[in-house]
Every structure is written in C-alpha cells, then in structure tokens.
C-alpha positions in Angstrom: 0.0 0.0 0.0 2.9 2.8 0.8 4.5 1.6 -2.7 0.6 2.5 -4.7 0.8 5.7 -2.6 4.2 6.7 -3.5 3.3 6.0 -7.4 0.0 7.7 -6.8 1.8 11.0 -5.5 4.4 10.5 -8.7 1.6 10.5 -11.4 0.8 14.6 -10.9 4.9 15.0 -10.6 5.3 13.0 -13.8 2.6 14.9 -15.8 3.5 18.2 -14.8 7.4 18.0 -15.5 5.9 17.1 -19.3 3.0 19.6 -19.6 4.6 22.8 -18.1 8.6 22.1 -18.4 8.4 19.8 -21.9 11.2 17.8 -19.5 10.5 13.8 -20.1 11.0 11.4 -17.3 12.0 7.7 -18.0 13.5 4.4 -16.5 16.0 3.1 -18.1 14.7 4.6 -21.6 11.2 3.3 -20.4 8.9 6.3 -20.6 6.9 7.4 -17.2 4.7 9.6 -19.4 1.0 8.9 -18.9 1.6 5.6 -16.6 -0.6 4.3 -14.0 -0.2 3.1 -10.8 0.5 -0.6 -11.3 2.6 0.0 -14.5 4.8 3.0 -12.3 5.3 -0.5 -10.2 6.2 -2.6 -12.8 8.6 -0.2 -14.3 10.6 0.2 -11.3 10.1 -3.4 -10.6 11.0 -4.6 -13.9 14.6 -2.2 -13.4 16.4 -5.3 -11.3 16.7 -7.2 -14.8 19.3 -3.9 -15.1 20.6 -3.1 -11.9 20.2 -7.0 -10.4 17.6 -4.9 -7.8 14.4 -3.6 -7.9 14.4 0.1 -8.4 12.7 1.8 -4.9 9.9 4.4 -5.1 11.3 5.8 -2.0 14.1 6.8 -3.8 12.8 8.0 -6.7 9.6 10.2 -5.5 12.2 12.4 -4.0 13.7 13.0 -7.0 10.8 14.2 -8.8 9.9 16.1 -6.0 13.5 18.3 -6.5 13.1 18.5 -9.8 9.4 19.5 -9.9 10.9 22.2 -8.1 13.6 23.5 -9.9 11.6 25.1 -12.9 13.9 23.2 -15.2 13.7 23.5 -19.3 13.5 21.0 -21.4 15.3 17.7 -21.2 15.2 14.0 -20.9 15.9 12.3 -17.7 16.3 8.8 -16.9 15.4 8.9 -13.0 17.2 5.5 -12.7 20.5 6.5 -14.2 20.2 9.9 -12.0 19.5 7.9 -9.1 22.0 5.5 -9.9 25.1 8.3 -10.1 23.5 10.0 -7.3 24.4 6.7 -5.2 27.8 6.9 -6.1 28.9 10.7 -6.7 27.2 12.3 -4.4 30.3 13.1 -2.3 28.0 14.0 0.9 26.1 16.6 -1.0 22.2 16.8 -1.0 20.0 15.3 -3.4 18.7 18.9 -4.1 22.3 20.1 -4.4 23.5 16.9 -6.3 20.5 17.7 -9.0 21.6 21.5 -9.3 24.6 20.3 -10.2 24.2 17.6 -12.9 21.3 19.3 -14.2 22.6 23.2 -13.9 22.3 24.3 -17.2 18.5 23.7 -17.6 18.0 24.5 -13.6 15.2 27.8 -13.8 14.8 27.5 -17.0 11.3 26.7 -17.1 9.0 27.6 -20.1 12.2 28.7 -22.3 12.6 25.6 -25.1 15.1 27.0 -27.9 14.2 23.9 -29.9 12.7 24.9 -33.1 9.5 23.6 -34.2 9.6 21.7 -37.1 6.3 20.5 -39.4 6.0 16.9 -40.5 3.7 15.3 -42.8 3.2 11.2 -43.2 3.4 10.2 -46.8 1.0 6.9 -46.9 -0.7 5.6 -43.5 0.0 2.1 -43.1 1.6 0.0 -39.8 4.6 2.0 -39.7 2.6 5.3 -40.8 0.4 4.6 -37.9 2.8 3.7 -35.4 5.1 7.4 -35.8 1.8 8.9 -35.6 1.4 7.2 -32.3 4.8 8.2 -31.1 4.6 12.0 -32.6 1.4 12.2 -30.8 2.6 11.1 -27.7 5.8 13.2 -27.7 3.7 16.6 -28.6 4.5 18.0 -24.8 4.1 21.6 -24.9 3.8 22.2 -29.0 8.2 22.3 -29.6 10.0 20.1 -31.5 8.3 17.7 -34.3 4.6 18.9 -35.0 2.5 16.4 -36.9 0.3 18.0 -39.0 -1.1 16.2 -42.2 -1.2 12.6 -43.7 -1.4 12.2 -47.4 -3.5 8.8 -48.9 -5.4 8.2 -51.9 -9.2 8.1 -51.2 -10.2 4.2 -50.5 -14.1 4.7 -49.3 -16.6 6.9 -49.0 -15.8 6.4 -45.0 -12.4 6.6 -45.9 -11.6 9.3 -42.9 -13.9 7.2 -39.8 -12.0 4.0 -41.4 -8.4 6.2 -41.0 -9.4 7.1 -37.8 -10.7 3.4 -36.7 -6.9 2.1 -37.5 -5.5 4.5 -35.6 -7.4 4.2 -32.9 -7.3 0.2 -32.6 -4.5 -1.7 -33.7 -4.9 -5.7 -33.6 -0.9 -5.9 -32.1 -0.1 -2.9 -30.2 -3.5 -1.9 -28.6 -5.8 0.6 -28.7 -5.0 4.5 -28.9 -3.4 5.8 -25.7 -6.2 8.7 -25.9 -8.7 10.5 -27.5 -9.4 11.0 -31.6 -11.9 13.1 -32.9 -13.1 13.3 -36.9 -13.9 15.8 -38.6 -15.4 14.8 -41.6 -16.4 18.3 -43.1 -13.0 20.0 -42.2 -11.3 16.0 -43.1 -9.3 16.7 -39.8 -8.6 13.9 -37.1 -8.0 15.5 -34.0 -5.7 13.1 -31.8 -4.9 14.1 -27.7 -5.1 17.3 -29.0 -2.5 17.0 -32.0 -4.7 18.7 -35.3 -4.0 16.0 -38.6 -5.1 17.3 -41.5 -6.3 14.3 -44.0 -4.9 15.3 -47.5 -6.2 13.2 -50.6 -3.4 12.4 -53.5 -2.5 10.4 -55.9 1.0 11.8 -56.9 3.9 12.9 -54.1 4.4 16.2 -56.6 0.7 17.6 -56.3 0.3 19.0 -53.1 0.3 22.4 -52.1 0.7 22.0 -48.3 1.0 26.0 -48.0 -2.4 25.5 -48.4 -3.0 24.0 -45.0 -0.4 26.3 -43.6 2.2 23.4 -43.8 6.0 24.7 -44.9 9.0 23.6 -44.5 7.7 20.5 -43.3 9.9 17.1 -43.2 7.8 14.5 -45.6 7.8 11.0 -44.2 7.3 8.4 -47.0 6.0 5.2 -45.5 4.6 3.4 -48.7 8.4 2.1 -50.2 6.8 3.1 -53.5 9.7 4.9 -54.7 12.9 4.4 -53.0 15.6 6.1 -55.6 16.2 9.8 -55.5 14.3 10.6 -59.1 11.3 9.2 -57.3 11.6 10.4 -53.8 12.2 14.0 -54.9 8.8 14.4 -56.7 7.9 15.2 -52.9 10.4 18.4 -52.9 8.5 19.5 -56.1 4.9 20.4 -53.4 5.3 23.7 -52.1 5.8 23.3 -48.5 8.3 20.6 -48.4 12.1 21.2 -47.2 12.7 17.3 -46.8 12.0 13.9 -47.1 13.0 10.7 -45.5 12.1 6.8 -46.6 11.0 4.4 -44.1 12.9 1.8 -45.9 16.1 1.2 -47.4 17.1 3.6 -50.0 18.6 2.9 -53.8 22.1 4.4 -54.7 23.6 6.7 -53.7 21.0 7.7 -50.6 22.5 7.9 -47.1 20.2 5.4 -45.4 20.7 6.0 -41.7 20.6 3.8 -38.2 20.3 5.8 -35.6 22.9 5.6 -33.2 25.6 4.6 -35.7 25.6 7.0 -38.1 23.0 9.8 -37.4 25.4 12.3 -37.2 26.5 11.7 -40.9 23.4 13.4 -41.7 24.2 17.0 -42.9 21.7 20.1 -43.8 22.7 18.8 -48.0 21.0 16.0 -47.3 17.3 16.7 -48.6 16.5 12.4 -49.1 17.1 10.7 -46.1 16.0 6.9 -46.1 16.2 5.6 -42.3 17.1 1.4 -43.5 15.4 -1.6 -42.5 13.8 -2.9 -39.4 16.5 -5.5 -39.4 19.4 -3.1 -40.5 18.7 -1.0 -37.6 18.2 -4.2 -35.2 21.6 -5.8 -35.7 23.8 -2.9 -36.9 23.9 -1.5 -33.6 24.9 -4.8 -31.8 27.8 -5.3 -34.5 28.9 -2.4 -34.0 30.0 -3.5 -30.1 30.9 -6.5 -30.9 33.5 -5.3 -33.6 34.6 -2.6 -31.3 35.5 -4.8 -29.0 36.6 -8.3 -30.7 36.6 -7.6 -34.4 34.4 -9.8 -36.7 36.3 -11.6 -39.4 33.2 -12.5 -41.3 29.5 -13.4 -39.8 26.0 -14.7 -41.0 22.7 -13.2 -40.3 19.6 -15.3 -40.3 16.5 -13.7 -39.3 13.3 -15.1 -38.5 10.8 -12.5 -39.4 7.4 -11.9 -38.5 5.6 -12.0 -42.1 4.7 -8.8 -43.4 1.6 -7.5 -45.9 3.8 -7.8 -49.0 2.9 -11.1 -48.5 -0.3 -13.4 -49.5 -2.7 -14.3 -46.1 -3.5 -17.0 -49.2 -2.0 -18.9 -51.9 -1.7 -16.3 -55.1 0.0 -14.9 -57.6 3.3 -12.9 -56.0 5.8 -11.6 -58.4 8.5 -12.9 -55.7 9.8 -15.7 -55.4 7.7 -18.0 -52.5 5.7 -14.8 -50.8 2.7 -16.0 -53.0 2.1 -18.9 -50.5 -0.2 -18.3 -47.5 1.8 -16.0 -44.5 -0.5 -17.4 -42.1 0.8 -20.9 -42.7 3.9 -21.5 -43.4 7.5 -20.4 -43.0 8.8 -18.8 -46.4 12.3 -19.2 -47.0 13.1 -15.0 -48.4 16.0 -13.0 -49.5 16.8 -10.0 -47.1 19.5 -7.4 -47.8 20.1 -6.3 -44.6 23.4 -7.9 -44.2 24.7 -5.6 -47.1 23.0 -2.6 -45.4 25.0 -2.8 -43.1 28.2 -1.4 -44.7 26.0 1.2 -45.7 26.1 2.5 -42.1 28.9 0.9 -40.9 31.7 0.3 -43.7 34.4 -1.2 -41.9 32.0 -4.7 -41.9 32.0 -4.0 -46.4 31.9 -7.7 -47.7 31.8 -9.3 -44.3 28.1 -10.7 -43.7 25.9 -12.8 -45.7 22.0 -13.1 -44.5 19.1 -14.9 -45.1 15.2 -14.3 -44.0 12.8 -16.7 -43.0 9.1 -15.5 -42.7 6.9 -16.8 -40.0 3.2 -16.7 -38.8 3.4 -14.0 -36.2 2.0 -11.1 -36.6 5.1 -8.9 -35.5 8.7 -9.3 -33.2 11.2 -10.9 -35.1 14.6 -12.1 -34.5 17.9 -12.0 -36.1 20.9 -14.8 -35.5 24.4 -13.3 -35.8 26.6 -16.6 -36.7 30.1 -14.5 -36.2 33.9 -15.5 -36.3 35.7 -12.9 -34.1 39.4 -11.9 -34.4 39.8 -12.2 -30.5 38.3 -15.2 -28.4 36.0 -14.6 -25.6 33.4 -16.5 -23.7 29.9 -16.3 -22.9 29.8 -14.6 -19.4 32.4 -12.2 -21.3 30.2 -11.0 -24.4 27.1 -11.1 -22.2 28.8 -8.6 -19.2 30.2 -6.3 -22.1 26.7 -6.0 -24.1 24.7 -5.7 -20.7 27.2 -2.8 -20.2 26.6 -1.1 -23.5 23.3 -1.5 -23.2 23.2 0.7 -19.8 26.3 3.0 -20.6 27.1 3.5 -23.7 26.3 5.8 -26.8 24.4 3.0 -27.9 21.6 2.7 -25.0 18.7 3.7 -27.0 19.4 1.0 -29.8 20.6 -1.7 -27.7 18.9 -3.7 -25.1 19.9 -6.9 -22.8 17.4 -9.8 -21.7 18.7 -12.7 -19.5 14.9 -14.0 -18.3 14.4 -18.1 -19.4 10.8 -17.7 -19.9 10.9 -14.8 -23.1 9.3 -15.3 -26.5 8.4 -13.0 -28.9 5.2 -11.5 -27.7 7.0 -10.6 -24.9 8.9 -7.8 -26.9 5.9 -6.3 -28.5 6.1 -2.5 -28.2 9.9 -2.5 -27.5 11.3 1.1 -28.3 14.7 -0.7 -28.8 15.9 -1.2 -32.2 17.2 -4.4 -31.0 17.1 -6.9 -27.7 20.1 -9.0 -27.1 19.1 -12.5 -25.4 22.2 -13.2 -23.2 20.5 -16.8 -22.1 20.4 -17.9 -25.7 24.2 -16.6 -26.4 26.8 -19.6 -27.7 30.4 -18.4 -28.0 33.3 -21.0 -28.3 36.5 -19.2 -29.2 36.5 -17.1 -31.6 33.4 -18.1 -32.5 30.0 -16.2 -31.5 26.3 -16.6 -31.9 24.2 -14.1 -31.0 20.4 -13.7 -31.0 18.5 -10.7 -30.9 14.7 -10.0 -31.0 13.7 -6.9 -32.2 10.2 -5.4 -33.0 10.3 -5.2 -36.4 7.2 -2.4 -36.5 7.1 -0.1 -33.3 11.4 -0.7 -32.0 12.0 0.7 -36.2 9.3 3.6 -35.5 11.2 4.5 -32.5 14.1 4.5 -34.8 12.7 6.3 -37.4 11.3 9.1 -35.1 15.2 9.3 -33.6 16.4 10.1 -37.7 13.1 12.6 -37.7 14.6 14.5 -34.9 18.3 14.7 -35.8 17.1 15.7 -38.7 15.2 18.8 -37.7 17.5 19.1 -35.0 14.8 19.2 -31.9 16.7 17.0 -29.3 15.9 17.8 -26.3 19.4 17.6 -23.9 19.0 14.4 -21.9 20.7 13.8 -18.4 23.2 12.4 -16.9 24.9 12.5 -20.5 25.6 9.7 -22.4 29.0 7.9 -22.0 31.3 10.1 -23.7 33.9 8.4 -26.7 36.8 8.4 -23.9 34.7 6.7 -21.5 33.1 4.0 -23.4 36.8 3.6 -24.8 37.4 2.7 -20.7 34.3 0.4 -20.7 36.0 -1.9 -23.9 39.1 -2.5 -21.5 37.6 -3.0 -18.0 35.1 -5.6 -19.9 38.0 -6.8 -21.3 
C-alpha cells in the first residue's frame, strides 16, 4: 500500500514536469509519461533485470519532488541513471544540491525551449505510418520540437476518414490509442490528444500544395516504399511546403540510409533524401557495432526469422516474388533479405563481411535476427554477455541496444519494445572465436522509435538528456575494463 501511494503522489509530478517544463522522465529509456499506478510499479520493478535490484519508489519520488521544483527546461531524464550516479557521486552533497549540479544548465529554465519547431507530414498511412503517428502524438508535450500536422492517402471509401481514424485508434498488435481522436469529416481533420491531422487526398507525391494548409518547410515522411531512388523520392520536394524527405525503408544508390545511433550524425543540412534502412538493418547494426569494437568480426552470418509482413499473400496467389505467394498465415517462407549488405551502408568497416538470409513466420510482429560471427579475438559467454549488458546501460548506444537474460521470453514478450534491438544473453553460444548471438527486435514499433530518432536529428529538436551519455573516452574505458 505505501509503494501504490508513492506512485500515486508521482503520477501529478510526472505529468506536470511534461506539460509545463516539456522535461521527459523515464527508467532506463522506459517512458513514465501517462503511466498508471500498477505499470509505475512494474517499471521500477521490472529495473532489477538492469541493476540485479528492484528500483525503490522511495528513492525515486524524491527525485521528482527536486526537480518538480527547480523550474527546469527541457530535457530528458532517466530517474534510474540519476538515481544511480546519485548513489555513487554524491560526495556528501544533498540530493537537491546533487540535481543542481548535474542538471545546472537547464536548472530555472522553465517555459524557455530553444528547440525549433519543425512541421511533419506522413506520406501513406500504413503499420509504420500509424505507429510514428502514435509516437509524434505522444511526444507533442508543450507544441516544440516535431509537430505532426497532415497525412497524405489516396481516397479508398466513402468512409475513408472514420476508417483512418478506426486504425488509428485500434490496432490488432499494439492496442488501442493511448487517448482521444476526434473526426472531422467536413474539415477532413482527425483530431488526436489534441495534436490537429489534416487528412490530404493524393494520388501523386508532386501535387500538393501544403502552403495550403499552412504546412511549410515541413519534413515529408514516406511510409509506402513506393519509390525508394532519389528521381522518385524528390517528386515530394517538387509540393510547395516541403524542405525534406525521408524513406521508411532502405534507399537505392547513392542515398544515405541512416541507423540511428551509428551514423545519425553523418546526416548534414545537404542532405534533402534521407531513407532511415530496414527494421533488421537498424536491429543488428547496432549490436555489430559493439561486438566489432571490442573483438573484431572476421566475417558473420545473419539469419532472421521475421514476423511476415503485408507484401505477402494471407493466401496462396500470384506474388511476383519468389515463395511470398504462398499463404503468410501458414507457413514459413524461405526470403531473401539485404540487410546484411545494409549494413556497410552504415557501418563500412563490416564491407563484404556478412551474408544473410530471412525466413518469414506466422506472427503477426517481433522478429529475430541470429548473428553466426567468427571474431578476431576469443572470448566466452559470461564475457560477451557482461560487455553488451554494459553497453546497453552505458554506452552511446543505449537507446538501440537492449539486454534480456529472463528463461521464460518469447516473442510477444517484446511487443512494443522502443529498442531497435534486444540481445538474449540466455540464448548466447560463443566458443573461441566463434559467436552466436540472438536478438529480437520489434520489427514495426522498436524501427518507428528508430525512425522518429532520424526525424529529430534531422530537424534538430533533441531535447538535452541527463546524466549525459558515455562520452567516446569513456566507453573507450568500458571496452578495456570488460575486457
């Protein structure tokens, strides 16, 4: 009962650092926004799988209490990792002076957010469509940063705005809407937690006037994978109103297509096409990346089993591919993927290393990906497990990486992961130089997150997050203490 009352007096805390300071509080990258009581519980219960002990509320209501109180600006803080350095760098200080400290230069800032605010439209309305809708939506705060304001489809029904609306609102994998939605059907507006979508109708990328709806300089998001060269993608930049445009799948030529986390920073003002890679480039990249930092990968094998998709037949028909005419729902469909050569795309030191291979399965969504590796250096289980626990907590990497070791997990137990990818450390093999690694990933909302992460780098609204992420020196002196 004291634990329910301490979440209970958090929830107000919680909602009012978002709505009046636009500052985001989280648990080890697990958002506190809009929680309730028993998921408040579960959150900092579910923190030993992290820290190997259960996070306590009577530690962490007195942090929100300070900062509630400092009138900071905007930011993103992880109460865990604050509570965590707190514990160990507090050098006899108070908590209220400890938090003045680490968080000084956002301390009275309250109401001032120099992010700018940028417009973003959603090219085609589909799963992932839906799901950065979803995300947008829920990261509105106070009106800064990304600002969602239209969709573009082509006209399916007569009801085809109640019928946009009813997807949003339900989904069959994720849930229902966290929230309200209102359509308006004369004004062809849906009207989402308070987040205005104007409904455009289109058949061509090159045909909208989004001045029109008071939309410039917006950042189009093209979720349909129609075109994925530059000559088709940049029929977007001809609509007045458009400054940008990135793909929600991997690009053709020359395109820089982007994992967040690896090579996000690559991305320059130039850069007008975007594409933000695969759901499975973005899930294993990351996790090579650490490994090859630390023991070098000769050459490796990816082999993911993948949740089947709506390119496919639910049916036995006609499929211009190879095998995806047979029915999704009942068989496993050996597939081509090219996510192992994506790779180099974002991380060229692995150029001509991988091979992969896809299997599609009858789930719905999570996926998995098997990384078959042959290391320069040996190491052993516990090893590789300790280091990528680490780098999931520590490093640069945190928000693409995370670290299971639970012997009950399957894959609906990932569903709505914001990871790009989960590392099972139960299921690792190493022998040597030899290394298998499996990692689930959420192949529809963990690539969302990702693609929201490209959205923001790309306008440039990150908000500052605290305690800062491991600097390059200091996850430098993670690879040789892990060593």
């Amino acid at each position: 009962m004291s634990r329910e009352a301490a979440a209970e007096e958090m929830i107000p805390l919680i909602g009012r650092l978002y709505r009046e300071n636009n500052v985001v509080t989280s648990v080890h990258g697990r958002s506190l926004i809009n929680q309730s009581v028993v998921s408040l519980l579960k959150l900092h219960r579910w923190a030993r799988q992290i820290d190997s002990e259960e996070l306590d509320l009577e530690e962490t209501l007195p942090i929100l209490r300070v900062l509630d109180s400092l009138q900071l600006g905007a930011a993103s803080l992880d109460l865990a990792r604050l509570n965590e350095k707190f514990r160990s760098e507090a050098a006899g200080r108070s908590l209220e002076a400890f938090l003045r400290d680490e968080l000084a230069p956002i301390v009275g800032q309250r109401g001032a957010d120099p992010r700018p605010s940028t417009d973003v439209v959603l090219y085609g309305f589909g799963r992932i469509g839906r799901l950065v809708a979803r995300i947008l939506i829920e990261h509105a705060g106070g009106g800064h940063g990304l600002r969602l304001r239209a969709i573009v489809v082509r006209k399916g029904s007569d009801k085809d705005l109640v019928k946009r609306a009813s997807l949003l609102r339900r989904d069959s994998v994720h849930g229902p809407f966290e929230g309200t939605i209102t359509v308006d059907e004369e004004n062809n507006t849906i009207l989402a937690n308070g987040t205005l979508i104007q409904v455009i109708y289109s058949d061509s990328p090159a045909a909208v006037d989004y001045t029109a709806y008071g939309i410039d300089n917006a950042i189009v998001v093209d979720n349909t994978g129609k075109w994925r060269d530059e000559a088709g993608l940049s029929q977007h930049l001809e609509s007045k109103g458009v400054a940008r445009v990135l793909l929600t799948a991997p690009g053709k030529g020359g395109l820089p297509n982007i994992v967040h986390g690896i090579n996000h920073a690559d991305i320059s003002e130039a850069d007008r096409i975007v594409t933000a890679a695969s759901c499975t480039t973005n899930a294993i990249t990351p996790v090579l990346k650490a490994v090859n930092d630390k023991y070098g990968v000769v050459h490796g094998h990816v082999e993911t089993v993948h949740s089947f998709t709506n390119d496919q037949n639910l049916t036995d028909n006609f499929h211009k591919g190879d095998r995806r005419g047979r029915s999704a729902a009942l068989n496993m469909v050996l597939t081509e993927t090219g996510a192992a050569k994506a790779v180099a795309k974002a991380l060229p030191e692995l150029a001509g290393k991988l091979t992969g291979n896809a299997i599609r399965v009858p789930t719905p969504d999570v996926s998995m990906a098997i990384l078959n590796l042959t290391l320069q250096n040996e190491t052993t289980k516990d090893e590789v497990n300790a280091y990528l626990r680490d780098v999931s907590l520590h490093s640069e990497l945190r928000k693409q990486i995370d670290y299971i070791a639970s012997p009950e997990v399957v894959s609906t137990d990932f569903v709505g992961s914001r990871r790009a990818g989960i590392v099972d450390g139960l299921a690792t093999i190493s022998n040597g130089k030899n290394l298998v690694l499996y990692v689930w990933y959420d192949n529809e909302f963990g690539y969302s997150c990702q693609v929201v992460r490209v959205l923001e780098e790309m306008a440039g609204v990150n908000a500052p997050s605290f305690p800062a992420q491991t600097t390059e020196r200091a996850q430098q002196e993670l690879l040789a203490t892990t060593r």
